[in-house]
C-alpha positions as CSV (number, residue, x, y, z in Angstrom):
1,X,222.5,43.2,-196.5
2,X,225.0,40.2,-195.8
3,X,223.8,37.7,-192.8
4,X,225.3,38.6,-189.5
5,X,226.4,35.8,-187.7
6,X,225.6,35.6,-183.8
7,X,226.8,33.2,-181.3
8,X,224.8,32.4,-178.2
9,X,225.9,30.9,-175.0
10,X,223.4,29.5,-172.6
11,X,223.2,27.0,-169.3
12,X,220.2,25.6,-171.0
13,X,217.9,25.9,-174.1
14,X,214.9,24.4,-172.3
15,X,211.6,27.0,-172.6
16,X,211.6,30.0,-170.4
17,X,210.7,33.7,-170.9
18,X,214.5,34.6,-171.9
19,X,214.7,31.7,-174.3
20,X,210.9,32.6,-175.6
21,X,212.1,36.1,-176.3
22,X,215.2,35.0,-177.8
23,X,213.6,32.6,-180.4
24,X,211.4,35.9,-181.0
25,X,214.0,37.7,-182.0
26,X,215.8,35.3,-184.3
27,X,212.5,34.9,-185.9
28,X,212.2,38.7,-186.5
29,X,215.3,39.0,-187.8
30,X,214.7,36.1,-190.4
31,X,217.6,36.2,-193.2
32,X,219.2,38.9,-191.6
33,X,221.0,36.5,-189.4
34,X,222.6,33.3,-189.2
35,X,222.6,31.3,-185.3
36,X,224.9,29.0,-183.5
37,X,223.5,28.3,-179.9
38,X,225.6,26.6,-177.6
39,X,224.0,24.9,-174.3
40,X,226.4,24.0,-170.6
41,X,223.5,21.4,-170.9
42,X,223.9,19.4,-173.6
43,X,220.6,17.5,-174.0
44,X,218.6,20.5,-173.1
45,X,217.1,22.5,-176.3
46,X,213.0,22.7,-176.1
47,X,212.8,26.0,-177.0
48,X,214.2,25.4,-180.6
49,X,211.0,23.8,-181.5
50,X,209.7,27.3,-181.6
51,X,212.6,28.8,-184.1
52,X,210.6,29.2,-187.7
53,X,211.7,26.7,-190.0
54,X,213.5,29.6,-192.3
55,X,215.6,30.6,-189.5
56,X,219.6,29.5,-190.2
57,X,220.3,27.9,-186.8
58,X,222.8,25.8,-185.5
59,X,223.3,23.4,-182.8
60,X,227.2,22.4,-182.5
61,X,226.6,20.5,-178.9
62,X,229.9,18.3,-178.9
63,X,231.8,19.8,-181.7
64,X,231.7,23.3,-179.8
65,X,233.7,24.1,-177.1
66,X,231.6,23.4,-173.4
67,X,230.8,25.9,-171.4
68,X,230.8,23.7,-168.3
69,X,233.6,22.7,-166.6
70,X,236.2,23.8,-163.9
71,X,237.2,27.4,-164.7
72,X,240.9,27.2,-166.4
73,X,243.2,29.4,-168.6
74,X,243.1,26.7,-171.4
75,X,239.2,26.2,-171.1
76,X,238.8,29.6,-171.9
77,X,240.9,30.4,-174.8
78,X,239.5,27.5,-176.7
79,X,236.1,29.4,-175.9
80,X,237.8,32.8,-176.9
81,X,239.0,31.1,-180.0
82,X,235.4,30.1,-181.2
83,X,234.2,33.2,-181.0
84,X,236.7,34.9,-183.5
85,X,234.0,33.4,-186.6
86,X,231.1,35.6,-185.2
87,X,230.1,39.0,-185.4
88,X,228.4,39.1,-182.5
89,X,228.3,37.0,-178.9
90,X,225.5,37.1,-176.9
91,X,225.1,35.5,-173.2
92,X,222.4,34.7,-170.9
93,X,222.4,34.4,-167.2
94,X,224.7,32.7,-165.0
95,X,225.4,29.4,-166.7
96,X,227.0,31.6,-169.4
97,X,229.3,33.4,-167.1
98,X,232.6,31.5,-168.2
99,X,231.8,32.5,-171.6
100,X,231.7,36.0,-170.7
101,X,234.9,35.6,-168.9
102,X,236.8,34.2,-171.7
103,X,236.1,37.2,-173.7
104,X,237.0,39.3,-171.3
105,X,240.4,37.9,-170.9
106,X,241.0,37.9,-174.3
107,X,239.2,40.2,-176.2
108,X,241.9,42.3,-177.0
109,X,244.7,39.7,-177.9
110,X,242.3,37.9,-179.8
111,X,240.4,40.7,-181.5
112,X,237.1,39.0,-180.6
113,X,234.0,40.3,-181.7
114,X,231.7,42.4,-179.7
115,X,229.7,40.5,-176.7
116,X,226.4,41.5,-174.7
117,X,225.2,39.8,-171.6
118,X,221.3,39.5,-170.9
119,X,220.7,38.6,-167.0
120,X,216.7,37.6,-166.5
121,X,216.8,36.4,-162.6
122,X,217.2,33.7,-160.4
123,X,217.0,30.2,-159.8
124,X,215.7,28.7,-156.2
125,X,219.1,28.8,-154.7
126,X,219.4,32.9,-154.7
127,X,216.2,33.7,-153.6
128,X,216.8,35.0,-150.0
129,X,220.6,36.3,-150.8
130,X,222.7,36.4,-153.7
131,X,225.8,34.4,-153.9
132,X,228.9,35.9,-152.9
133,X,231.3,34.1,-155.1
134,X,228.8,34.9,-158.1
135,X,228.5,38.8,-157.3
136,X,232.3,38.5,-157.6
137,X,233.0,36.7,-160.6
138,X,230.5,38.6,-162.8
139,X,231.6,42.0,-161.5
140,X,235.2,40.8,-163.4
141,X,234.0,38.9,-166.1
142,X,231.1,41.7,-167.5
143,X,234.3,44.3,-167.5
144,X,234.9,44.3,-171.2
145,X,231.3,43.3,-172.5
146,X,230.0,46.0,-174.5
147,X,226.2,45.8,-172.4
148,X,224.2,44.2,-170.1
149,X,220.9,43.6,-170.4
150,X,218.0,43.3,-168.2
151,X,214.5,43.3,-168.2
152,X,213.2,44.8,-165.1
153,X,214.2,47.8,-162.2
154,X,215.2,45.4,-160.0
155,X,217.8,44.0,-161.9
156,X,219.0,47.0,-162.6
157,X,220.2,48.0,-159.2
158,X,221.6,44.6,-158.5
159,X,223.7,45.6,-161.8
160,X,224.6,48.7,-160.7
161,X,224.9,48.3,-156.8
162,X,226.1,44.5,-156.4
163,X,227.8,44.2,-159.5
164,X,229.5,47.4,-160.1
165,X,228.4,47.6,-163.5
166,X,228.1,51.7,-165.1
167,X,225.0,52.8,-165.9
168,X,226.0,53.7,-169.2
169,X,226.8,49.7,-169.8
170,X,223.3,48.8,-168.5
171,X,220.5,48.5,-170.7
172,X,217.0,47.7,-169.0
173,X,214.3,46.6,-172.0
174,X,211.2,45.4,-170.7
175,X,210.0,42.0,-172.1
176,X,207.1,42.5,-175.0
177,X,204.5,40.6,-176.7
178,X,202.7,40.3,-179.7
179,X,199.8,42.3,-178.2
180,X,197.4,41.5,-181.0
181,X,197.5,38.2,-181.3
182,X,195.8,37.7,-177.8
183,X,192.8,39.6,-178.6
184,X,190.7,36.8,-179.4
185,X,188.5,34.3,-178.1
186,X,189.9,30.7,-177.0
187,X,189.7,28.0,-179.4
188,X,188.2,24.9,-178.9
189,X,190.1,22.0,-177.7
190,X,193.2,23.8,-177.4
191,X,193.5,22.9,-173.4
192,X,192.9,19.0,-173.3
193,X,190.7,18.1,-170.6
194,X,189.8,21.3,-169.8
195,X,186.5,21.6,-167.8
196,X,184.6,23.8,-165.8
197,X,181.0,23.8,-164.6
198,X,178.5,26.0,-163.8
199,X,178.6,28.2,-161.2
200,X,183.1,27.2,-160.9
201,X,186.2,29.9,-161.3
202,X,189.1,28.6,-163.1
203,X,192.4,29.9,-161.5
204,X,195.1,29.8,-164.3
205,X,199.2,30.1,-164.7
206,X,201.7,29.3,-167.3
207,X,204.5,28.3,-165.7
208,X,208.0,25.8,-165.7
209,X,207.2,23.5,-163.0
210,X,210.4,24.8,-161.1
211,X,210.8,25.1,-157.4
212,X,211.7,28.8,-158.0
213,X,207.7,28.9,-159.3
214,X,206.6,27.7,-155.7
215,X,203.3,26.4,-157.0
216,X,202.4,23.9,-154.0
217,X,201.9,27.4,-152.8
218,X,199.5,28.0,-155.5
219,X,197.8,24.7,-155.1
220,X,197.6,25.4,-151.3
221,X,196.0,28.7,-151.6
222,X,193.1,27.0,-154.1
223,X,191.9,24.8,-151.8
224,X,191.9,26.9,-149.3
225,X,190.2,30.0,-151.6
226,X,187.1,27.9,-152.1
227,X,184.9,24.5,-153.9
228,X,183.9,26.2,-156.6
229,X,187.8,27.1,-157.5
230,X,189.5,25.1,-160.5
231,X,193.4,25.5,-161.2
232,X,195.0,25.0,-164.6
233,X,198.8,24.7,-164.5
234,X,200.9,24.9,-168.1
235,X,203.5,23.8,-168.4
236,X,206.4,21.3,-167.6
237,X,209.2,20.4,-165.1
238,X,210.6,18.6,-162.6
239,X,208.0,19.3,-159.9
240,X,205.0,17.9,-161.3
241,X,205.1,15.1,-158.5
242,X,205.3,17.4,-156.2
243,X,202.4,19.6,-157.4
244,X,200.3,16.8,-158.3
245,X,201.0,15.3,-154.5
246,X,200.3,18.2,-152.7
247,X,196.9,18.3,-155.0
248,X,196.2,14.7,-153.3
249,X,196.9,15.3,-149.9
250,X,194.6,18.3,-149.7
251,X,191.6,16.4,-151.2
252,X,191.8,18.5,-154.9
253,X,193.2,16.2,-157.7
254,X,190.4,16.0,-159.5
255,X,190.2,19.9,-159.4
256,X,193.6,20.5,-160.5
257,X,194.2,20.5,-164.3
258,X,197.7,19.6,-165.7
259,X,198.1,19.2,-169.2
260,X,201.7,20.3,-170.0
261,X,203.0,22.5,-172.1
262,X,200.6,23.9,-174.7
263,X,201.9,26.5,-177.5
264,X,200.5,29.3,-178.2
265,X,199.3,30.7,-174.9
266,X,196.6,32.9,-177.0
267,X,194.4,29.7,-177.8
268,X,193.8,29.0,-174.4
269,X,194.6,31.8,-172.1
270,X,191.1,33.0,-172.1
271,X,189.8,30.0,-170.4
272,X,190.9,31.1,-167.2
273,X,189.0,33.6,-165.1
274,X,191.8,34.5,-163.1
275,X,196.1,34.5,-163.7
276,X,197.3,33.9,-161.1
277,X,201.8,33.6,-160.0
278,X,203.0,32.2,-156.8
279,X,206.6,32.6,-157.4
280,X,210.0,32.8,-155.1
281,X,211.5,35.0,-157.9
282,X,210.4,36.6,-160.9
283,X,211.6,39.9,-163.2
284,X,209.6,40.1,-166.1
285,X,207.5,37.2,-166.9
286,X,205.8,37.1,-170.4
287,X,203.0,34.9,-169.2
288,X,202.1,38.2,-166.7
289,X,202.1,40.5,-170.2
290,X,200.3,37.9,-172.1
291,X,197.5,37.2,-169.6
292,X,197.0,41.2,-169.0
293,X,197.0,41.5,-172.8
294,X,194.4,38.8,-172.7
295,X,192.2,40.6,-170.0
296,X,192.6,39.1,-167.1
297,X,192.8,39.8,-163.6
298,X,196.3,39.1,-162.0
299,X,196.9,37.7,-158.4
300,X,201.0,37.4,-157.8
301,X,203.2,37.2,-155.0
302,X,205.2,40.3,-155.2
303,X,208.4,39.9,-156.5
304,X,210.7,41.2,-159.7
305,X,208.6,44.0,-161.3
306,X,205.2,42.5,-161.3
307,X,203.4,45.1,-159.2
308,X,204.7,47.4,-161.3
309,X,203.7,46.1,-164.2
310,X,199.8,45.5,-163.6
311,X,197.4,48.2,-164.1
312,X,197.5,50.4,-160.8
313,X,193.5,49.2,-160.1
314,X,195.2,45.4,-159.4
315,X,197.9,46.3,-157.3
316,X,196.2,45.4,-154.3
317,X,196.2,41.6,-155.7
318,X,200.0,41.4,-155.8
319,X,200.8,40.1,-152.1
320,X,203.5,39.5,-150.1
321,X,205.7,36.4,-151.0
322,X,205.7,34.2,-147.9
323,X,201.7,35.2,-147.0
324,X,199.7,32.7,-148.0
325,X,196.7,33.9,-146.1
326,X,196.5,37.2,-148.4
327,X,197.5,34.7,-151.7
328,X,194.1,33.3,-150.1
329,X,192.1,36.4,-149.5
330,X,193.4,37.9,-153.1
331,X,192.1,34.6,-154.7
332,X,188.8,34.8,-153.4
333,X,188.1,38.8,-153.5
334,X,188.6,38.3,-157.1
335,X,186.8,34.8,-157.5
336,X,183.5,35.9,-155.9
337,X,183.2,39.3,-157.6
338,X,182.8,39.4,-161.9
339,X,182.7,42.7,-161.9
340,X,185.8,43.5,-160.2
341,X,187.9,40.6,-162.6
342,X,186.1,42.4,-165.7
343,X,187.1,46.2,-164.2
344,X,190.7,45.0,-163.6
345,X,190.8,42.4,-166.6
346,X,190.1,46.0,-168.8
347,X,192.6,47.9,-166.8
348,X,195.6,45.3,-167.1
349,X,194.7,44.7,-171.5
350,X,194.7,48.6,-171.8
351,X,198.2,49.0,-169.7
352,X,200.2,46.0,-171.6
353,X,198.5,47.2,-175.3
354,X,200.2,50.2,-174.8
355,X,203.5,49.6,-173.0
356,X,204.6,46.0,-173.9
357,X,204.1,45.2,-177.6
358,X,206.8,43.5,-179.0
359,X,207.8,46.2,-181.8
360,X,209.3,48.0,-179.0
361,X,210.8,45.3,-178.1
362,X,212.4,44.2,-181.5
363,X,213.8,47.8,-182.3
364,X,215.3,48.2,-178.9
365,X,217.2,45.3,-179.4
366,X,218.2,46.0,-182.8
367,X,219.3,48.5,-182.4
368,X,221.5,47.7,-179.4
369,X,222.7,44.9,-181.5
370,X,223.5,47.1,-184.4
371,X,225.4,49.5,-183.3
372,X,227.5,46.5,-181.1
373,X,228.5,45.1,-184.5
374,X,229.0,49.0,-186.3
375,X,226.3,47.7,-188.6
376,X,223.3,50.7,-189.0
377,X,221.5,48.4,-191.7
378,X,221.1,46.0,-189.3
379,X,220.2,48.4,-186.9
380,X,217.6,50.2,-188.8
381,X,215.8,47.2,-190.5
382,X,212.6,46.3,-189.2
């Protein structure tokens, strides 16, 4: 079958579980597809380091028109007009919202090709309330997409009951994983200056260092869960200053491991004794699947899906967001007890083996996609 060319808009290309799933995706559809990303932020496009090298991907940046910028009729018909070369648009979260309007102002006097929006959650500014203004503008600009997308229940009913959206429109597709490449052991050296002594638990995330992630919290609730307790943090962002100070003024540095971000969570993941998330928002985080796939235990604040997505045995480990003291008591139920982390560890690898594999995943979208463009061979490949 010809290449089917897709345009994606984004705020930013930097890694995070919508841009992880993304590069997925182009890498299952290989040949089948050809790529033009565009970012609002220019200079941000980590995640492309992860886009196989057969892949047909390109990166316009300046020669594309921006999607950031004061809203204007001109603005978006030059965006309108670069879509007419694509058979399919595709647009993530908010940052992409002026993309999405454009084609909805001109989609029909411009014949533009079909677009579907994908909306993953939050950043730190719309944790306690949505934006007004946002609600607003989405609720007209998502009018004459073809979908939306979202990964987790509670998205949908913001979709339907804050954005007006018909639930024939809405598409919910949980997030999924390449199950079996997690069952194995860690490999050696994959976590630099990893260590952990006799007798210690290692607490573990994967995580941007975001304020949305809230991981002071995490650090807070370490030192308070115990001396035996290690915490590994993966991952990069602006907050590693704050992280690291908050380490220092509660006495733990030197039991706080930081090393970055480190591909391929399955080398590694199986270090830890315990995942742990102390999020302000989440929906559907693939380090959750990937640490359940990898046996683990799970302590969360509860927020997005998560306590619906752990095994029901490990529910009682998903706390409320802004108490600390059970983030505490959750920590250290599971750190003095083995044979409660191996019971739940079991319980969480069986539930995400059978519900989040990423073959799901891949035909769910494909097919979506597919039928977007009229194109069953596209649809049905695999």
């Amino acid at each position: 079958m010809a290449a089917v060319r897709i345009l994606h808009l984004h705020s930013s290309f930097h890694i995070s579980d919508q841009k992880t799933r993304m590069v997925r995706l182009m890498n299952h559809f290989g040949d089948q597809a050809e790529h033009t990303v565009l970012s609002a932020v220019g200079d941000a496009f980590g995640a492309a380091d992860a886009i196989d090298r057969r892949v047909k991907v390109n990166f316009p940046k300046d020669t594309a028109p921006s999607l950031a910028g004061v809203p204007s009729m001109g603005r978006y018909r030059r965006l309108a007009g670069y879509m007419k070369k694509f058979h399919l648009v595709l647009s993530y979260n908010w940052g992409a919202m002026d993309g999405v309007m454009a084609h909805t102002l001109f989609t029909r006097s411009m014949h533009l090709p079909p677009l579907i929006h994908h909306e993953d959650g939050f950043n730190h500014d719309e944790i306690e309330r949505l934006k007004w203004h946002r609600n607003w503008f989405r609720s007209i600009a998502l009018q004459r997409t073809n979908a939306l997308v979202v990964p987790s229940k509670a998205l949908e009913h913001i979709a339907r009951s804050v954005w007006h959206q018909p639930l024939d429109k809405i598409c919910r597709f949980p997030n999924g994983i390449d199950t079996g490449h997690f069952n194995r052991r860690p490999q050696r050296g994959a976590f630099p200056g990893f260590q952990k002594r006799n007798g210690e638990i290692v607490v573990g995330t994967i995580a941007g260092l975001w304020p949305v992630k809230n991981l002071p919290r995490l650090v807070r609730a370490v030192a308070a869960a115990g001396p035996n307790i290690r915490l590994a943090i993966v991952g990069e962002g602006p907050d590693r200053d704050a992280i690291l100070a908050e380490a220092t003024r509660l006495g733990i540095a030197d039991r706080v491991m930081m090393p970055g971000f480190l591909r391929d969570p399955a080398r590694y993941i199986g270090l830890f004794d315990i995942f742990a998330l102390s999020s302000d928002s989440e929906q559907y985080p693939m380090s959750l699947l990937e640490a359940m796939t990898s046996a683990l235990p799970i302590v969360s604040t509860d927020v997005g899906d998560i306590r619906n997505i752990v095994s029901r045995d490990n529910r009682p480990y998903i706390v409320p967001r802004n108490d600390e003291d059970a983030l505490v008591g959750a920590i250290t139920a599971l750190a003095t007890d083995p044979a409660l982390r191996a019971t739940l560890g079991a319980a969480n690898r069986v539930v995400a083996s059978s519900q989040y594999d990423e073959e799901t995943m891949f035909a769910r979208y494909r097919q979506l996609y597919g039928s977007a463009m009229k194109r069953a061979d596209f649809a049905r490949q695999s």
